[in-house]
N, C-alpha and C positions, 0 to 999 in steps of 0.2 A: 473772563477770568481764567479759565481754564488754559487759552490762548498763551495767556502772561506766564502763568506756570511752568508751561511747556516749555518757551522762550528763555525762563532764567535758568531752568535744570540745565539744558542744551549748555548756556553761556557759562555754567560751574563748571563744566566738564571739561571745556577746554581750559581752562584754568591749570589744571593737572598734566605732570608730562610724564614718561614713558624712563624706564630706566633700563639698562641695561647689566644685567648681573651674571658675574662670572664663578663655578664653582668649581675648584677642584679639590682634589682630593691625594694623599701620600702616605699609606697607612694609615695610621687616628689621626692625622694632621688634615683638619678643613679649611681650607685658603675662597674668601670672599673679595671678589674684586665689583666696584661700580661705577659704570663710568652713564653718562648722561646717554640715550637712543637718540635724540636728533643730533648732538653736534660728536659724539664720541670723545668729548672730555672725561677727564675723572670728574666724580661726582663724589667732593666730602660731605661731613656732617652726616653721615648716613647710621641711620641704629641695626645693629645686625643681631635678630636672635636664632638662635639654633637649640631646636630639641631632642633629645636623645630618649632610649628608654634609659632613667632612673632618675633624668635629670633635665636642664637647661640652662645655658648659658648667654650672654650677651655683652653686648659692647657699642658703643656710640663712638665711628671717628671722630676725628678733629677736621674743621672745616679744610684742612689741606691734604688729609688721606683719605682713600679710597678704598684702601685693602686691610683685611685683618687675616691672624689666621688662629685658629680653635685647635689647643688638644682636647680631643673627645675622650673621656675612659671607653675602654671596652671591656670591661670584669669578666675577661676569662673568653670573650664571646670572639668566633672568627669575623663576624658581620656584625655593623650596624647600622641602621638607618636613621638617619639626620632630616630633618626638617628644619629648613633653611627659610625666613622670613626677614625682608631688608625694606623698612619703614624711611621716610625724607620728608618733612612737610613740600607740601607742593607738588608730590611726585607719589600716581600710583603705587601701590604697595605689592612689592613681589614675593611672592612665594614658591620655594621648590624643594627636592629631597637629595639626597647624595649619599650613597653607599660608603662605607668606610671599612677598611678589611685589616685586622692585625698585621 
């Protein structure tokens, strides 16, 4: 039994593919790009959330965009950091952070 266990976790995993996520940044402007790691497609339908201190934001493309882009407030502050999370069924879930500068 244990055997079987092993064998079906292994078989979910590849199930899941790999994303490739691009962040940049223009002053408070956060630009999220996603394209698919094996073929280098864009990858639409993707949900993009982004957390800030005070707040959060988010957005689900449309199955034929790839890119969104976020004004973050910054209240006064010369920095801030963003945590960046891009969810897709079927495809690992990525997460990262991005500086943001008035």
């Amino acid at each position: 039994m244990g055997i079987l266990t092993q064998f079906v976790g292994t078989a979910e995993r590849t199930i899941l593919r790999d994303m490739n996520v691009i962040v940049s940044t223009s002053g408070n402007r956060l630009t999220v790009e996603v394209f698919d790691a094996q073929s280098g497609n864009d990858l639409g339908g993707v949900t993009i959330v982004v957390k800030y201190p005070g707040g959060m934001k988010a957005h689900t493309c449309s199955i034929d965009s790839n890119r969104y882009t976020f004004d973050i407030p910054m209240d006064g502050a010369d920095y801030v950091i963003a945590t960046v999370r891009v969810t897709r069924n079927g495809y690992i879930p990525w997460e990262g952070e991005a500086a943001l500068s008035a």
